[in-house]
C-alpha positions, 0 to 999 in steps of 0.5 A, spaced: 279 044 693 282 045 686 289 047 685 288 054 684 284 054 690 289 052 694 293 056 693 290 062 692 288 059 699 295 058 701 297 065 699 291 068 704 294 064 710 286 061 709 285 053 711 287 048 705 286 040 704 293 040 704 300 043 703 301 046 696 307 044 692 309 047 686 316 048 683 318 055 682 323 054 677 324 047 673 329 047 668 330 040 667 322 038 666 322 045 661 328 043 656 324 036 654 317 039 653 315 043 647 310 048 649 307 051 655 302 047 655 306 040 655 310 043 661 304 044 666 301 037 664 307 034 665 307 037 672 300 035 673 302 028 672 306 028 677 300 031 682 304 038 683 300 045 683 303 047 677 302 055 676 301 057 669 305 063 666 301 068 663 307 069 657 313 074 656 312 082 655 317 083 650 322 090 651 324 094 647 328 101 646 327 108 646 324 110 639 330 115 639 334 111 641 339 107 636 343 099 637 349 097 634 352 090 637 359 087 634 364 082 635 371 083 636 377 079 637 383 080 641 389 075 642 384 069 640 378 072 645 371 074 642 368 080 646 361 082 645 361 090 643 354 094 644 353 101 643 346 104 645 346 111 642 341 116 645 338 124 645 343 124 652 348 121 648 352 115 647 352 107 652 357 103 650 358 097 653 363 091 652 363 083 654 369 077 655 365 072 652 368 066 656 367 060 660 362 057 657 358 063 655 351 060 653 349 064 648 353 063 641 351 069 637 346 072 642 348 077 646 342 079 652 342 086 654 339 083 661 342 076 664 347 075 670 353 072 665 355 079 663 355 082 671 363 077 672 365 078 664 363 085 662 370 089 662 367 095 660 359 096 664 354 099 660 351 103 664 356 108 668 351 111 674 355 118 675 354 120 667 348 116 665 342 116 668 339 121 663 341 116 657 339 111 661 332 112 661 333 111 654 334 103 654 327 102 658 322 105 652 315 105 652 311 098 650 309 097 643 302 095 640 305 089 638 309 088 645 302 088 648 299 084 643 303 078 644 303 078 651 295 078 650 295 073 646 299 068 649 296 069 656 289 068 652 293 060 651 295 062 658 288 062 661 285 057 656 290 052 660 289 055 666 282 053 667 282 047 664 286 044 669 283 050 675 291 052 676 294 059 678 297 064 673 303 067 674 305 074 671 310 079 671 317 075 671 318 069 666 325 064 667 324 060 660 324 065 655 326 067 647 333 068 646 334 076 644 335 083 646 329 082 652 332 076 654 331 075 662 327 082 663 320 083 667 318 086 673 326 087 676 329 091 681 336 092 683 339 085 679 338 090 672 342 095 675 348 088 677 347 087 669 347 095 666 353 097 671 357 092 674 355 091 683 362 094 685 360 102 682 353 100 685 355 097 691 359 103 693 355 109 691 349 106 695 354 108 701 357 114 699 352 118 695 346 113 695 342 120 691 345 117 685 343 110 686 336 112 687 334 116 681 337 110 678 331 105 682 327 110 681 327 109 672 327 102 673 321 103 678 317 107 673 319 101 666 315 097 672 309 100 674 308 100 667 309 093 665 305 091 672 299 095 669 299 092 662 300 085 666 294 087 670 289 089 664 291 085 658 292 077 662 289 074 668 294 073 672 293 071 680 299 073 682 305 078 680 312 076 681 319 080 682 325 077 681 330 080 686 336 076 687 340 081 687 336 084 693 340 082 699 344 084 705 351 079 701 350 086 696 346 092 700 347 093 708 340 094 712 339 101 712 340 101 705 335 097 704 330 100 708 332 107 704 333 104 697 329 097 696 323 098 700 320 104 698 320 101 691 318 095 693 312 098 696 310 102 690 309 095 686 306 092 692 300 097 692 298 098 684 298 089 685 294 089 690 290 096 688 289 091 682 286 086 686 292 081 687 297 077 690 304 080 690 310 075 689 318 076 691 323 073 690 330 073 694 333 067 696 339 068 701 341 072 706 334 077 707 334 075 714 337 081 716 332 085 713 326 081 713 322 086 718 322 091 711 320 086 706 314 084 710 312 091 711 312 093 705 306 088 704 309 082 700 303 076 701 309 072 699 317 071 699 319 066 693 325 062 694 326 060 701 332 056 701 335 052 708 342 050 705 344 055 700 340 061 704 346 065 707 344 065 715 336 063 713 334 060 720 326 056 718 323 057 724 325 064 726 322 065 718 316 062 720 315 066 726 316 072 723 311 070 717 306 067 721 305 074 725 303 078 718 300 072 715 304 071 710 306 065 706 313 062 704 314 059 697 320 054 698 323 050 703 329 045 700 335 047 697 334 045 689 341 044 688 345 042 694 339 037 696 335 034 689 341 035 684 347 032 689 344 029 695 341 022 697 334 021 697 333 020 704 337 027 705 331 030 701 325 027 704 328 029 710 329 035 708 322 036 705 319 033 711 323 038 715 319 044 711 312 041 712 314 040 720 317 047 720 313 052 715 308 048 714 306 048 721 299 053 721 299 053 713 303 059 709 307 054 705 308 052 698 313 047 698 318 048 693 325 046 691 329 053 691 330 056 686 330 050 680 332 043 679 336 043 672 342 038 673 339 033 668 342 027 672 340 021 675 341 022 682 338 028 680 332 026 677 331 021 683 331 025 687 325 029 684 322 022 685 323 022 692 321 030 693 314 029 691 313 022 694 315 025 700 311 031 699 305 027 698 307 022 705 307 028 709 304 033 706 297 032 711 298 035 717 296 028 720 302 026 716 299 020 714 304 015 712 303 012 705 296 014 704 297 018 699 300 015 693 307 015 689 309 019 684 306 017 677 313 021 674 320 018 671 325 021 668 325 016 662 317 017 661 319 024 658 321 024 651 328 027 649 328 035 647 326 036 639 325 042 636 329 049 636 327 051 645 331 056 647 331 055 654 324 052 653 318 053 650 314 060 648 306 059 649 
């Protein structure tokens, strides 16, 4: 089979060669490579079924809308300010720039560092969803050109090493004002308006919480359309790390997440792909309501840091629906700090448990980004391991070593923020 076979296979729970592994996020390969291409090539080195991205849908504002961002200090602290004016009115929002704030100079509308450092949200739900509306503007001609072109690359590469492409959501992109978008739920609402507002509305007047999912619903459909008529990807993916029971209890999950989630569900499939979700942690409370919503895949499946992830009643439950998981072993409890024989132990354990049957893309969840020594070893002893048991036989060292080191890959040159753009 060729990679992509196998993992389109593995996506429809159809009988494979062997147990696909490809890495859903891989920081520490991405900041030493210099394109697209060099990232994927470099994973194939290694025998991974590495996936290729399709390339970044740029965001824009409303054309009615206007942008001022600013520094200002107080008693020695930067904060980055924001005001976002609109036909409804004015957004203004403003952000403590500490504890090793990763972007000098750049400050992102969307990215996790501003949800424990805003000291004033963006976005105030009870008075600003009709400015909100404002934030999410229609993609331009030059927007989809730039995708197009780079998911042309994309599928250049893709077919050349018969590998499986990814749209809808990229981890390494340019810094800017886009950074870190694509197709999202509810982690968008983390970023605009803080989690605490969110968390309580969603139990007190959850109406609000809804028209709220409902704007970003709308941003995702179009952005899901252009990725189904401009690029050939096979499968689209949704970030959703914010989607879990540590933020919404079950039953607003059922009323508020999962009838979105549907929504996106069906116009991917109408379009004849696969549907990926990502949720790492504490879903299993709600994991009846994500497999009704017809997702072909849960991305993110992690035993250490999971929050109450159980591996064999997962399984149990995917298999029933014939749904694959993507995951398996912890990336950062695991590779990064643990020993090489806690990994293969841990990577052998997911075959055994989720690969029985098949509907497993072996995978450390959710990156493997600590640029150590016992972090790249442990990368080592990963895919060794995946390539001893990989096999439902697990036919012990038949299947050859991993041909990677840390010390063959040259050291990052170039300007990349956060990687390379196709």
């Amino acid at each position: 089979m060729t990679s992509r076979e196998r993992m389109l296979a593995t996506l429809e729970y159809r009988a494979v060669d062997y147990i696909p592994c490809s890495f859903m996020l891989f920081h520490n390969l991405y900041r030493k490579v210099q394109s697209e291409r060099e990232y994927v090539e470099r994973q194939l080195d290694m025998g991974l079924d590495a996936h290729v991205y399709v390339g970044h849908l740029r965001h824009s504002l409303h054309p009615d809308a206007q942008h001022h961002t600013w520094t200002e200090e107080r008693n020695g602290e930067k904060a980055f300010c924001r005001r976002i004016d609109t036909p409804a009115g004015p957004l203004t929002g403003r952000v403590r720039q500490r504890d090793n704030w990763p972007h000098e100079d750049n400050f992102p509308l969307f990215d996790d560092w501003i949800v424990t450092r805003a000291e004033e949200i963006l976005v105030k739900p009870e008075q600003d969803l009709e400015k909100l509306k404002y934030v999410f503007g229609p993609f331009r001609d030059e927007d989809i050109q730039y995708l197009k072109t780079r998911a042309l690359e994309a599928k250049r590469i893709a077919e050349e090493h018969r590998a499986l492409q990814v749209g809808g959501w990229k981890g390494f992109v340019e810094p800017g004002f886009h950074t870190d978008a694509g197709v999202m739920g509810f982690d968008c609402m983390a970023w605009l308006s803080g989690y605490e507002e969110i968390m309580a509305l969603s139990l007190t007047n959850s109406e609000i919480i809804k028209a709220y999912a409902n704007i970003i619903l709308e941003w995702n459909l179009k952005q899901i359309e252009i990725y189904l008529d401009v690029t050939d990807a096979d499968i689209i993916w949704r970030r959703a790390w914010y989607e879990t029971t540590e933020f919404w209890t079950p039953n607003t999950y059922r009323q508020l997440v999962a009838p979105v989630l549907k929504r996106e569900v069906d116009l991917v499939h109408q379009g004849g792909k696969k549907y990926g979700y990502i949720i790492t942690s504490a879903f299993l409370p709600i994991i009846d309501d994500i497999l009704d919503t017809g997702i072909d895949v849960l991305i993110g499946l992690d035993p250490k840091e999971g929050k109450g992830t159980d591996l064999s009643i997962v399984k149990r439950k995917f298999m029933d629906k014939r749904r694959t998981v993507w995951g398996g072993v912890s990336g950062a409890v695991t590779v990064e700090m643990g020993t090489e024989m806690q990994t293969r132990q841990a990577v052998k354990q997911a075959v055994d448990i989720l690969g029985d049957g098949g509907g497993l893309i072996l995978s450390p969840v959710d990156n493997v980004r600590e640029d150590t020594e016992n972090a790249w070893r442990n990368t080592r002893a990963f895919v060794d391991a995946w390539k001893e048991y990989r096999h439902p036989n697990h036919a012990r060292g038949a299947h050859g070593t991993c041909a990677f080191s840390s010390s063959s890959i040259p050291p990052r040159s170039g300007n990349i923020h956060q990687g390379a753009v196709l």
